[in-house]
C-alpha positions as CSV (number, residue, x, y, z in Angstrom):
1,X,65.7,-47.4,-48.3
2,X,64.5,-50.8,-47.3
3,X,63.8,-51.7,-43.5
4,X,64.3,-55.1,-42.2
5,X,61.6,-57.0,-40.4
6,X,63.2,-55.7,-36.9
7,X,63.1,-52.1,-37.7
8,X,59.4,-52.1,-39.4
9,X,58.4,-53.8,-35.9
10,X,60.2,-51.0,-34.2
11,X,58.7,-48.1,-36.1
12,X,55.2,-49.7,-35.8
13,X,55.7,-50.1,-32.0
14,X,56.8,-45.9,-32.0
15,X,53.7,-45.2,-34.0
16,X,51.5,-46.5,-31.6
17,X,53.2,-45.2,-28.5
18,X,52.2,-41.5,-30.0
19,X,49.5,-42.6,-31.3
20,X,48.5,-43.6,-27.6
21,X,50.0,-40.4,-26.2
22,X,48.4,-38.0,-28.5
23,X,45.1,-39.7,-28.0
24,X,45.8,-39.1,-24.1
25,X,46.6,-35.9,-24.6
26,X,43.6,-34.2,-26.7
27,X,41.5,-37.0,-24.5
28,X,42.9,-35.0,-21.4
29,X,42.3,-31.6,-23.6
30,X,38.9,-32.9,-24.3
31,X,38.0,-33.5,-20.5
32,X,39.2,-30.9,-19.3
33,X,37.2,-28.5,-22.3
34,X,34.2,-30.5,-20.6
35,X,34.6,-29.1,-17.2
36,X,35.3,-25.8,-18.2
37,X,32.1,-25.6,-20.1
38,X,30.1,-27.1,-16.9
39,X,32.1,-24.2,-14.7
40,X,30.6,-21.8,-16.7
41,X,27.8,-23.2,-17.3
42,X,27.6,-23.2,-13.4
43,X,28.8,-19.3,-13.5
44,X,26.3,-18.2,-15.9
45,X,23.5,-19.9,-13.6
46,X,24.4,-18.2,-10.7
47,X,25.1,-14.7,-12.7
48,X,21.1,-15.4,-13.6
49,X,20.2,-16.2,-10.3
50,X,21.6,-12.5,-8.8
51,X,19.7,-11.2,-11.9
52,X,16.9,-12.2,-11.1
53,X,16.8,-11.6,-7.1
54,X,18.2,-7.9,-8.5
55,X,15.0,-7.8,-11.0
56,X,12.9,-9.0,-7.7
57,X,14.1,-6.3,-5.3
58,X,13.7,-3.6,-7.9
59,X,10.1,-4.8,-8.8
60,X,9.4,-4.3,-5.0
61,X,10.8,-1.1,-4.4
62,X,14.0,-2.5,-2.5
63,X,17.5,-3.2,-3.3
64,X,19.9,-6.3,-3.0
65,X,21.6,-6.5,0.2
66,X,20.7,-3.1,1.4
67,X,17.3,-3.1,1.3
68,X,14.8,-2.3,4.6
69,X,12.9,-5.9,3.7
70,X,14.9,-8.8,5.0
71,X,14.7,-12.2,3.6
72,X,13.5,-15.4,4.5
73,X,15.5,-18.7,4.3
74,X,12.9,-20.0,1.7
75,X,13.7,-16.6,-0.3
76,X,10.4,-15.1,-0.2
77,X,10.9,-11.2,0.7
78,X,9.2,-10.1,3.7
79,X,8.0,-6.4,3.8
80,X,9.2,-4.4,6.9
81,X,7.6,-1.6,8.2
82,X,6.2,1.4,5.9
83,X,8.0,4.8,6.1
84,X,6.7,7.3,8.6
85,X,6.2,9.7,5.7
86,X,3.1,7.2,4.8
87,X,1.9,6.3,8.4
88,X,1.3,9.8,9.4
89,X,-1.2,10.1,6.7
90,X,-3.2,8.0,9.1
91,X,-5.2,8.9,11.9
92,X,-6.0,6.7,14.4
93,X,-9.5,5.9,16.2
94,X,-7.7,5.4,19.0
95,X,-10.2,1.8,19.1
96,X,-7.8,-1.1,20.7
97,X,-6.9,-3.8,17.9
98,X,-6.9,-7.3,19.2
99,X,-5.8,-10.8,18.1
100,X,-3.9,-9.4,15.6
101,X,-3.2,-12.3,12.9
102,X,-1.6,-12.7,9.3
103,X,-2.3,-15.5,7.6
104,X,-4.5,-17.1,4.1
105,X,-7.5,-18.5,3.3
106,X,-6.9,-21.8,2.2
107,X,-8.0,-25.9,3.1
108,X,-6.4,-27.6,5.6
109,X,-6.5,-31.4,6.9
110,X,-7.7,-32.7,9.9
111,X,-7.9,-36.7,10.9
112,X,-10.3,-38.3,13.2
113,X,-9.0,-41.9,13.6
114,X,-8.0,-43.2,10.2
115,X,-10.1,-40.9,8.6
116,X,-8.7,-37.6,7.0
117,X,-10.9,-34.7,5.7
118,X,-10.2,-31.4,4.5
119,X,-11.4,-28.2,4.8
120,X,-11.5,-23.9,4.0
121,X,-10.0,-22.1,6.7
122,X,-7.8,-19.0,7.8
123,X,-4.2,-21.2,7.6
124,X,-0.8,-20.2,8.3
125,X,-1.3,-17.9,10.9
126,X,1.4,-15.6,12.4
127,X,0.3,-13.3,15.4
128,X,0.8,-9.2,14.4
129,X,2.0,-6.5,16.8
130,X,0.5,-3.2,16.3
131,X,2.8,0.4,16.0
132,X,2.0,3.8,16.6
133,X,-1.9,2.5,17.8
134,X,-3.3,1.4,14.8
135,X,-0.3,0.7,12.5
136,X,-0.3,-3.4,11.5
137,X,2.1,-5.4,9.9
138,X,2.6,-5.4,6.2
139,X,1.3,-8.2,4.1
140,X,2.2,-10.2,1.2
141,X,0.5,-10.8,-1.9
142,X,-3.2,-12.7,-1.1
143,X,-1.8,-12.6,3.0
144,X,-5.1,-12.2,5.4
145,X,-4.7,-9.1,8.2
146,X,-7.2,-10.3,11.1
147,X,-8.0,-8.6,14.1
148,X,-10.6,-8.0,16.8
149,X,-11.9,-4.4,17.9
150,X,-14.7,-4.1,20.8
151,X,-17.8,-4.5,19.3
152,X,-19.9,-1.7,20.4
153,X,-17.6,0.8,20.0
154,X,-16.8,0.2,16.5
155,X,-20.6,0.1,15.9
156,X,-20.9,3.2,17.5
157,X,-18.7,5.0,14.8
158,X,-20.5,4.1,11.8
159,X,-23.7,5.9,10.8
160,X,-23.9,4.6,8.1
161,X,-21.8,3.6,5.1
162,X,-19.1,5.7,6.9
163,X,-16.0,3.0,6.4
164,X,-14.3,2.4,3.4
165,X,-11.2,0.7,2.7
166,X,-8.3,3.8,0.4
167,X,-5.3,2.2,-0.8
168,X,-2.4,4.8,-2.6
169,X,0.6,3.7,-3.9
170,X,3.5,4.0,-1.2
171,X,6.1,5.8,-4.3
172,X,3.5,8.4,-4.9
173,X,0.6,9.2,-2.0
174,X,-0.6,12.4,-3.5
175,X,-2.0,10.7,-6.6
176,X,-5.0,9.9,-4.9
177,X,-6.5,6.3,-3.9
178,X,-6.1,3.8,-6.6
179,X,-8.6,1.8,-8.6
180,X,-7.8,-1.7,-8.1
181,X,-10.4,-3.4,-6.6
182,X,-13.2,-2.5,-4.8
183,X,-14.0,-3.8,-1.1
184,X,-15.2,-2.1,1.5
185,X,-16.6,-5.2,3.5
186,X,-15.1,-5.2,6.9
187,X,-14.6,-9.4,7.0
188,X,-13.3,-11.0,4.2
189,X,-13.2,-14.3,6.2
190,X,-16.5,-16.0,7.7
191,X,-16.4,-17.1,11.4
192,X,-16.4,-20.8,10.1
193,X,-12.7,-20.1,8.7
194,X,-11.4,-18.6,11.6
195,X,-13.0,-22.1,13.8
196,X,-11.0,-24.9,12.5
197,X,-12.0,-28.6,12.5
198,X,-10.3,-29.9,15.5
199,X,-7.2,-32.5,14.3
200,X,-6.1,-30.0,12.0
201,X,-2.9,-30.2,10.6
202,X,-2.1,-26.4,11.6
203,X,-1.7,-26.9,15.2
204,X,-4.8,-24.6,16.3
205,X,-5.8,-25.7,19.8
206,X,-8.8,-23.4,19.5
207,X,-10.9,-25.7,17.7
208,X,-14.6,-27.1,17.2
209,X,-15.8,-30.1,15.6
210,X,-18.8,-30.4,13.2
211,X,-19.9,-29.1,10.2
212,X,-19.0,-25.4,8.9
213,X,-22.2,-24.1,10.1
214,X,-21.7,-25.4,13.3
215,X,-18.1,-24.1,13.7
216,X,-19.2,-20.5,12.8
217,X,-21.6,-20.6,15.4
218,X,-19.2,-21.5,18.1
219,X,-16.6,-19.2,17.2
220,X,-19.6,-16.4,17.1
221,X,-20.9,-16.7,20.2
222,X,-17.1,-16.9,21.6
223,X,-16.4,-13.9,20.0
224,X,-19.5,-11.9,21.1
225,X,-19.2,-13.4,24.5
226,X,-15.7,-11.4,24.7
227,X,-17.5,-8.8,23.1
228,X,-15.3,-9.0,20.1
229,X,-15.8,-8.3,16.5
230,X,-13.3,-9.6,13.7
231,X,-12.4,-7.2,10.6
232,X,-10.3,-9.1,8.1
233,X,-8.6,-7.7,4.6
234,X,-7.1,-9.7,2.1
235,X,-4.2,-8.1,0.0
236,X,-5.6,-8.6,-3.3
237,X,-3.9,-9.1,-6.6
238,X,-4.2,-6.6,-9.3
239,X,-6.4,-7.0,-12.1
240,X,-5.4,-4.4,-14.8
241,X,-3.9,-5.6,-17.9
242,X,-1.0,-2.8,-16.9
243,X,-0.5,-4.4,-13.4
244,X,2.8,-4.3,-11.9
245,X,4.9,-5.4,-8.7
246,X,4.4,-2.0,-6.4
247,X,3.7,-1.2,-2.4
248,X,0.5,0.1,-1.5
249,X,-0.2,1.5,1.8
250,X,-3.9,1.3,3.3
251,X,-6.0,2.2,6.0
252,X,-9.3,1.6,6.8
253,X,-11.2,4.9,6.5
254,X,-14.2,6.7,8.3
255,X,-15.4,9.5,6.4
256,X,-17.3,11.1,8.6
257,X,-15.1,11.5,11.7
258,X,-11.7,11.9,9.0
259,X,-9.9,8.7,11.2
260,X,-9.1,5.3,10.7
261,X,-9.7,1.9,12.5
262,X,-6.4,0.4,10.8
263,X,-3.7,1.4,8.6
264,X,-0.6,-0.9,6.8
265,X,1.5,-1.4,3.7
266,X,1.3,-4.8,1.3
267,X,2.7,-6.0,-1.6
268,X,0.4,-5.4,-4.7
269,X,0.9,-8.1,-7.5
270,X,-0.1,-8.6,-10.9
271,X,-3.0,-11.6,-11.0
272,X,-1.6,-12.7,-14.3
């Protein structure tokens, strides 16, 4: 069959209108297979997220939603209070705990003019309440427990190497103290941490200027002058090569009178 000039114009013009159409169609299919696979892209992310927080809350003895922890707006988990089946293991001195502060060790700035410095010190801090009379707050990983006792009265109960700081594992008291670390120094932070640099960027009024040396001394002879002493702890990490995400509970122990100064949970992590 021949085609005049007309009709080969016409059927070229037809075959690019589909041409045009089909190419608008599988370009529409193509689009739309692109934001299908950035949907669930999107899902899957998500789906990993709730994985994850799940993975978190079991590592730390809780569970999503449900759990006795509540949770920060930055998503960091914050322990509540341990289980009474744990606190009455503990018995109390019946010694008054003071100034009751959790915070960390860590530097801090603080400006004098144009110039800016920085420094070690006890940052972060939150005040405490205590519970039951000698019950504290529970602590994060590396989280600072502070607090002041009267000076001669604690003194009084120790004859001698009588304190010593017992950790057990909250799932499983009966096993016995566990062999984490070993520290049974009553201050884990120096009086020159607990004095900051005045101008620091932490918002402590209660500050001294000065070198380290001379900060400790001021905060020393404040302390003593309220007849004070500070007993600090630091939640350490674990160091075993088997170390795992687990609750410990604590308490600061006297041996020879069976009671302790302090007791409190914290979250044990691995240090690797």
């Amino acid at each position: 069959m021949k085609y005049t000039k007309p009709a080969i114009a016409a059927l070229f013009a037809i075959s690019m209108i589909s041409s045009g159409a089909a190419h608008a169609q599988f370009g529409g299919l193509k689009n739309a297979v692109k934001r299908e696979a950035k949907k669930t892209k999107r899902d899957a992310e998500k789906e990993a997220v709730k994985e994850a927080e799940k993975a978190i809350n079991k590592a730390i003895g809780g569970t999503t939603g449900t759990s006795s922890r509540s949770r920060k707006s930055n998503g960091s988990a914050t322990l509540g209070k341990p289980s009474s089946s744990l606190t009455s293991l503990t018995k109390c001195t019946g010694l008054a705990l003071s100034n009751v502060t959790v915070g960390n060790l860590g530097s801090y700035t603080f400006q004098q003019g144009f110039s800016k410095e920085k420094r070690t010190g006890f940052i972060n801090r939150k005040p405490g309440k205590i519970s039951g009379s000698c019950i504290a707050p529970s602590l994060q990983p590396q989280e600072i427990l502070y607090f002041e006792v009267d000076e001669k009265k604690y003194k009084a109960l120790n004859k001698g190497n009588d304190w010593t700081w017992q950790c057990v594992k909250s799932d499983n008291p009966s096993a016995g103290t566990t062999n984490y670390w070993t520290w049974n120094s009553d201050q884990y932070l120096g009086d020159s941490h607990m004095k900051l640099h005045c101008g620091n960027d932490q918002g402590v009024s209660d500050c001294a200027t000065g070198s380290n040396s001379s900060r400790a001394s001021a905060y020393t002879a404040d302390r003593k002058k309220r007849g004070k002493y500070g007993i600090s702890f630091m939640a350490r990490l674990n160091e075993h090569s088997n170390a795992r995400t687990e609750k410990l509970y604590c308490q600061y122990y006297n041996k020879r009178s069976g009671q302790s100064l302090v007791g409190f949970e914290y979250l044990s992590a691995p240090a690797r």
